[in-house]
VEXPAFI-995021 format. One line per 4 residues: number of its first residue (from 0); their letters; for each residue x negated, y negated, z negated of N, C-alpha, C. Coordinates in steps of 0.05 Angstrom, whole numbers. Example, Ala and Ser with C-alpha at 12.3 -4.5 7.8 and 13.67 -1.06 7.14 Angstrom:
<recs>
0 = AS = -264:114:-156:-246:90:-156:-264:66:-156  -257:45:-142:-273:21:-143:-258:-1:-157
</recs>
This chain:
<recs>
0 = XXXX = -2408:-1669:-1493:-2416:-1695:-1503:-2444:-1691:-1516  -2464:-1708:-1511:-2488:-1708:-1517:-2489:-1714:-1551  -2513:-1701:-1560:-2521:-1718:-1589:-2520:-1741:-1588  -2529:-1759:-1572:-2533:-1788:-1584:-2499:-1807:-1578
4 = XXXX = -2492:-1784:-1561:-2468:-1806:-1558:-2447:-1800:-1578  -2451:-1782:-1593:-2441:-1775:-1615:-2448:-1775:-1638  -2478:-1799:-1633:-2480:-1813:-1651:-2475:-1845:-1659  -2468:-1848:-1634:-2459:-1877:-1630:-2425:-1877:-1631
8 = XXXX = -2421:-1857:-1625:-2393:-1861:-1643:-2385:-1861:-1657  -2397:-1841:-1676:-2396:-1840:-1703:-2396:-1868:-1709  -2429:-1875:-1705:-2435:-1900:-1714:-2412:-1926:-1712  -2405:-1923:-1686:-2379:-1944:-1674:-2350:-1938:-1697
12 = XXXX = -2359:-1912:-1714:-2337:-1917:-1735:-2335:-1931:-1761  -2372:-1920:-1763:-2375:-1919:-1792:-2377:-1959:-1797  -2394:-1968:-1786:-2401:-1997:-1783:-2381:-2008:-1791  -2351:-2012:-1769:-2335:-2029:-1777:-2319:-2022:-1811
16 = XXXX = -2322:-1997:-1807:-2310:-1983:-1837:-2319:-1996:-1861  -2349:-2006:-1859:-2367:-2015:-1874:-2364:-2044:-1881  -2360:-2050:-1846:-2364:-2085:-1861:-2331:-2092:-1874  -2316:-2075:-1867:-2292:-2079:-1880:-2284:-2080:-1913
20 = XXXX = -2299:-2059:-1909:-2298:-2053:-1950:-2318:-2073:-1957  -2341:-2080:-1943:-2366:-2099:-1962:-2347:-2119:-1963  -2332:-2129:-1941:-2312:-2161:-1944:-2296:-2158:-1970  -2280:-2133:-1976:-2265:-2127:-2003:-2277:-2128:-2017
24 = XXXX = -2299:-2111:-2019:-2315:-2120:-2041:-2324:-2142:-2054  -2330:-2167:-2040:-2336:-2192:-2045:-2315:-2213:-2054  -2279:-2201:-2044:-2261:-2210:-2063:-2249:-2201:-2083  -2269:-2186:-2087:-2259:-2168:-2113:-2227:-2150:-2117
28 = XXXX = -2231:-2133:-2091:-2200:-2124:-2087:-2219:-2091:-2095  -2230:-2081:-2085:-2240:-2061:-2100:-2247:-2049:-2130  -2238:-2069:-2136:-2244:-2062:-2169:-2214:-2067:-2176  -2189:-2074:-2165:-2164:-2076:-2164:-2156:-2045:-2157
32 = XXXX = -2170:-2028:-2139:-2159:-2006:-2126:-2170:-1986:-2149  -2155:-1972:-2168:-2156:-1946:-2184:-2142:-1935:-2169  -2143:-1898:-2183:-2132:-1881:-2175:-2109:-1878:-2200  -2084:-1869:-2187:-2067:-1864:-2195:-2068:-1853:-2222
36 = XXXX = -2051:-1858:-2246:-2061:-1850:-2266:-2036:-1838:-2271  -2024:-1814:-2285:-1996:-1811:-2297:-1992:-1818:-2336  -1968:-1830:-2328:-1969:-1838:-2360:-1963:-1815:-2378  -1969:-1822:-2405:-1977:-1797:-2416:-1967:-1806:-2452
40 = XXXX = -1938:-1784:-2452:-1923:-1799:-2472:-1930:-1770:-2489  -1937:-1776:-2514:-1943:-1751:-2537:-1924:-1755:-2559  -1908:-1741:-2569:-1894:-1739:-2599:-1866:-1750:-2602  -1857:-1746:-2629:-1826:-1759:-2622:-1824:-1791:-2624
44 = XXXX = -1797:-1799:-2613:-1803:-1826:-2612:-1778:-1828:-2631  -1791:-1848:-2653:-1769:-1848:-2681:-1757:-1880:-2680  -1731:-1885:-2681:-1726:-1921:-2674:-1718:-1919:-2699  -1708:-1954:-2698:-1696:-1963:-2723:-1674:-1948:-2736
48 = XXXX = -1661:-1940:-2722:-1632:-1938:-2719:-1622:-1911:-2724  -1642:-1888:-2716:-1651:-1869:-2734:-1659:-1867:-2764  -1677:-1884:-2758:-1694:-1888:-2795:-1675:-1897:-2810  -1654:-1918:-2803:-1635:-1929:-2817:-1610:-1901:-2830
52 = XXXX = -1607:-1885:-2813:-1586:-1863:-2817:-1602:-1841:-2846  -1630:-1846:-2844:-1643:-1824:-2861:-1633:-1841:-2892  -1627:-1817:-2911:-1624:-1822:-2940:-1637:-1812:-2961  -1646:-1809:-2983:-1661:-1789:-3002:-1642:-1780:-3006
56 = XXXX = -1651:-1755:-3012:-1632:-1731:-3016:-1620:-1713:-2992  -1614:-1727:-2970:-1613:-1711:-2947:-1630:-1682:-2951  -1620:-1654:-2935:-1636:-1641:-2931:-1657:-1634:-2916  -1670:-1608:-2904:-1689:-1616:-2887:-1670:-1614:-2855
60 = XXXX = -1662:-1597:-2859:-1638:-1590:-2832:-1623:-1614:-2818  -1618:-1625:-2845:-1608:-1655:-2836:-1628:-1676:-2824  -1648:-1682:-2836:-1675:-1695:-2827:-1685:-1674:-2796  -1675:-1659:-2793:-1689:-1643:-2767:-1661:-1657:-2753
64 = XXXX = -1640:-1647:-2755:-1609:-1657:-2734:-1617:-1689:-2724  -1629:-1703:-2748:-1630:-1738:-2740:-1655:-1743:-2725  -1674:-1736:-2731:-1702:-1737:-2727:-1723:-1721:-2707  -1716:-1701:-2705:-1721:-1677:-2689:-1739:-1657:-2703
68 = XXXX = -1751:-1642:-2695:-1770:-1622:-2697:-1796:-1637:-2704  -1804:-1633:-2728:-1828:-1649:-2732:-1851:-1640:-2716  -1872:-1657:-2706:-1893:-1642:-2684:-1923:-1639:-2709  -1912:-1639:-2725:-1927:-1626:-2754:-1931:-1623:-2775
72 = XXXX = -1927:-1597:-2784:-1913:-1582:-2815:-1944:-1564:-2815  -1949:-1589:-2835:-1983:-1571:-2846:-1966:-1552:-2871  -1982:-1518:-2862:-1972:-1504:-2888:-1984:-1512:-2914  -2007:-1522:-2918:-2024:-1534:-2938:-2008:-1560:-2954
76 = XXXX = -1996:-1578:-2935:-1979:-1592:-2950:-1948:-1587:-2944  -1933:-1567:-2947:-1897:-1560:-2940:-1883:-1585:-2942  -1891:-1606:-2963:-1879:-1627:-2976:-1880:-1651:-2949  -1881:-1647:-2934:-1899:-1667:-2914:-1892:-1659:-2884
80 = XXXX = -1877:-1677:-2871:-1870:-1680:-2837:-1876:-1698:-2833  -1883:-1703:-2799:-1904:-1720:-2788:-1894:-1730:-2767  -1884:-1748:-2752:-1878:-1750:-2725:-1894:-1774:-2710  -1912:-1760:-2705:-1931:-1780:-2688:-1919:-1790:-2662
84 = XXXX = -1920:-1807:-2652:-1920:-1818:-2628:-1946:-1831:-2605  -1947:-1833:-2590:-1963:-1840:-2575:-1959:-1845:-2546  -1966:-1871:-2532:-1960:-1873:-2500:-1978:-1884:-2488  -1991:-1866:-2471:-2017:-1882:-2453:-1997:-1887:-2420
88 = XXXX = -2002:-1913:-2412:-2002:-1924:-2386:-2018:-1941:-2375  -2026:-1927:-2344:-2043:-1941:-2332:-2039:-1974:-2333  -2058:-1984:-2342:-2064:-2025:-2342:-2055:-2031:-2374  -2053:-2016:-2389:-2035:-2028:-2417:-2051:-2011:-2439
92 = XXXX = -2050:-2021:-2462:-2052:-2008:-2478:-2050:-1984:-2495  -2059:-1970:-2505:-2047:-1949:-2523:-2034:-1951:-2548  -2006:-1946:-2541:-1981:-1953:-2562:-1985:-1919:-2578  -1982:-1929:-2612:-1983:-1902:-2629:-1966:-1922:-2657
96 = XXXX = -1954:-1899:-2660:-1936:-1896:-2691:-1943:-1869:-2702  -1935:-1872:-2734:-1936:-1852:-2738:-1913:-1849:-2761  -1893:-1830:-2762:-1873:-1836:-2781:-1877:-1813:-2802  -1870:-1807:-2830:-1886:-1794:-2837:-1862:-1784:-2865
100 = XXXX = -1849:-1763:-2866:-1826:-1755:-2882:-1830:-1737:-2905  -1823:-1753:-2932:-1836:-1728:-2959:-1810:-1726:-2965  -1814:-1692:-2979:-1798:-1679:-2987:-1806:-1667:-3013  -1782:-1668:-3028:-1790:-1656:-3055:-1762:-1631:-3063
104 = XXXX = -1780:-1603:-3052:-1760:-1584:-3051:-1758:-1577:-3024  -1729:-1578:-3020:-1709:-1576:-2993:-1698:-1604:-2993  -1704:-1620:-3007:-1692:-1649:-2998:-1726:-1669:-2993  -1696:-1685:-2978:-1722:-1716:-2976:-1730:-1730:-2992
108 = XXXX = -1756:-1735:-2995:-1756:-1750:-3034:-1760:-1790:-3014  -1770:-1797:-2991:-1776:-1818:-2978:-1789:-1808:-2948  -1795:-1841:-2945:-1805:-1835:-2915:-1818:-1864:-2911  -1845:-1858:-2898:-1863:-1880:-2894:-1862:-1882:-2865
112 = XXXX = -1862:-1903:-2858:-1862:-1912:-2821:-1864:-1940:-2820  -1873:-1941:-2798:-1881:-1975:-2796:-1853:-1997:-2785  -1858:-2016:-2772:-1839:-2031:-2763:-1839:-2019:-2735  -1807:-2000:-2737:-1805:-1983:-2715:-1788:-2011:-2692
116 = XXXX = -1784:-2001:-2674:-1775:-2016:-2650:-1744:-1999:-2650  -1718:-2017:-2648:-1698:-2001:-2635:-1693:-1984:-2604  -1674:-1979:-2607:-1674:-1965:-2582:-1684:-1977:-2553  -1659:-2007:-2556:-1655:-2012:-2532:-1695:-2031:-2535
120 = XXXX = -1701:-2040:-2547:-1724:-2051:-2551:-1754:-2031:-2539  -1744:-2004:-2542:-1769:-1985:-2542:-1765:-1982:-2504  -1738:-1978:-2504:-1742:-1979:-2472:-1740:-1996:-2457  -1741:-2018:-2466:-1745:-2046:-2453:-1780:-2040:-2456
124 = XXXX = -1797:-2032:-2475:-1820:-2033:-2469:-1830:-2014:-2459  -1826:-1996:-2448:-1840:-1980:-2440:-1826:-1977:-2400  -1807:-1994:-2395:-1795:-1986:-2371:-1816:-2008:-2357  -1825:-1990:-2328:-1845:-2000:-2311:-1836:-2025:-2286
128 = XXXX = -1806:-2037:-2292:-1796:-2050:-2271:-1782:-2080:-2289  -1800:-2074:-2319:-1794:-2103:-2328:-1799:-2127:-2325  -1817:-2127:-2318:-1831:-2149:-2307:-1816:-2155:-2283  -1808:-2143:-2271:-1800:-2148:-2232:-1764:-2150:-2237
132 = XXXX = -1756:-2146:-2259:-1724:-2145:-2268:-1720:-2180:-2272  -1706:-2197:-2267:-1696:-2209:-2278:-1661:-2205:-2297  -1666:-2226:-2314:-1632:-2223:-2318:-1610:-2238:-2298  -1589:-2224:-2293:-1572:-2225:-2282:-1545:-2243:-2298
136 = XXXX = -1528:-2261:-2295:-1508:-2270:-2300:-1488:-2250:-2297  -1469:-2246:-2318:-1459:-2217:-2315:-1431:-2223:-2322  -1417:-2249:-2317:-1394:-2260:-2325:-1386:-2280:-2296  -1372:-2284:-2294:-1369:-2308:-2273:-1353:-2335:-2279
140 = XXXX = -1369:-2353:-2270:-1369:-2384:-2273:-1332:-2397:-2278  -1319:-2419:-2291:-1296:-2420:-2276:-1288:-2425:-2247  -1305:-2436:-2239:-1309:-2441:-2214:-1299:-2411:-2187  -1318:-2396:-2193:-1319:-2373:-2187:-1290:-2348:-2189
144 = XXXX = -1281:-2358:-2220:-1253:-2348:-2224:-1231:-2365:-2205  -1230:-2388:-2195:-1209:-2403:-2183:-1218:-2387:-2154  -1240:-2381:-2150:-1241:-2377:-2118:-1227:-2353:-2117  -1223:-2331:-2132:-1223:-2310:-2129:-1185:-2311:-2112
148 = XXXX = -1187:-2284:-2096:-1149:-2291:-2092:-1137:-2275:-2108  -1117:-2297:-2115:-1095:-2289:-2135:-1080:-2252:-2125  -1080:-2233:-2143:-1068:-2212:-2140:-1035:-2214:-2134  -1022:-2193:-2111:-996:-2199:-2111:-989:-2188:-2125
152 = XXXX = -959:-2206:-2122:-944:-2203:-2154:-919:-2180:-2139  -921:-2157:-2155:-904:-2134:-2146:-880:-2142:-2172  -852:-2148:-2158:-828:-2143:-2170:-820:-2120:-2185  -811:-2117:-2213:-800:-2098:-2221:-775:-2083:-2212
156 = XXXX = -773:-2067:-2204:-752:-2053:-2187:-752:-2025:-2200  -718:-2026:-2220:-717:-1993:-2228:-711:-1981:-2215  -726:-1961:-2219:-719:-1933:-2201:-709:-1917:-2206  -690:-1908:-2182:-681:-1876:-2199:-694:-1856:-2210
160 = XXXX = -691:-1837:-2231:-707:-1821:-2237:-695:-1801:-2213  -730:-1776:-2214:-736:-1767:-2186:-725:-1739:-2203  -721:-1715:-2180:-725:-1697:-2192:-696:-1673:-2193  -697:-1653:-2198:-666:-1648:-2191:-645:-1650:-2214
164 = XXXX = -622:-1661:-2217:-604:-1665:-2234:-590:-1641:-2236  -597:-1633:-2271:-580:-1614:-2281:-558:-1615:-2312  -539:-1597:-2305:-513:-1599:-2317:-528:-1588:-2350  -519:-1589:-2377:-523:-1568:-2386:-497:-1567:-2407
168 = XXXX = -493:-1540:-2418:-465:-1535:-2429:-467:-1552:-2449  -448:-1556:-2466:-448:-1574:-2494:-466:-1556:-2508  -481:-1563:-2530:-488:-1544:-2549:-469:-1525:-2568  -450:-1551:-2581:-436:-1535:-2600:-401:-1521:-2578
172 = XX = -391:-1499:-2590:-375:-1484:-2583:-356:-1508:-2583  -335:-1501:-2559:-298:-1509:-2556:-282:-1493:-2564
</recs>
């Protein structure tokens, strides 16, 4: 194959390649197309429902069992655990808490945190198929109960007991 005809093919590729993307480009679908981003979740995630179980006076062992592993215990302040949170996702915002546990001693003297989210609330926000979920009716109509067919009705019928029949002596002596 000659140079030039292998440059006209090239060419015969690149052209239509071209006017294709300038057409996207002009409806603004190119600035729609990012590259994949992975989401990017940092620190513990502390809910209501947790915070609600914490008490003064608890110890620290106990505050670690409910709370987890603090992701920071400055030696400068011992008195002081930290549980940051943080969640970056591609198209949304950057979600941050920060919950923040004093201790006086080996116990808990309080604990500062903002208006935490419950459980089922934290993963209602952060799950990627909420939007595209609707709710479902999760009971059925009366309507719906009359259609259904009636279960048969099995007769009580005693039965013999199964199994092999044995004699046994009297207990007390004759």
């Amino acid at each position: 194959m000659s140079s030039n005809s292998r440059r006209l093919a090239l060419l015969g590729l690149v052209v239509p390649f071209v006017t294709v993307m300038g057409g996207c480009a002009s409806a603004g679908l190119l600035e729609r197309l990012t590259p994949y981003r992975i989401d990017i979740v940092q620190g513990n995630v502390v809910t209501s429902e947790q915070l609600a179980q914490l008490r003064p006076g608890m110890t620290r062992a106990q505050v670690r069992d409910l709370l987890g592993s603090p992701m920071v215990t400055d030696p400068f302040h011992a008195s002081r655990w930290d549980y940051p949170f943080s969640i970056r996702r591609q198209g949304t915002e950057i979600r941050q808490r920060s919950v923040v546990v004093w201790f006086e001693g080996d116990t808990m003297k309080s604990v500062q945190a903002p208006d935490l989210p419950t459980e089922r609330e934290f993963v209602a926000g952060i799950s990627p198929l909420r939007s595209r979920l609707e709710p479902r009716e999760l009971s059925l109509s009366d309507e719906q109960l009359r259609a259904l067919p009636k279960p048969a009705r099995k007769e009580a019928v005693a039965e013999e007991p199964m199994g092999p029949v044995r004699s046994y002596p009297p207990l007390e002596g004759s």
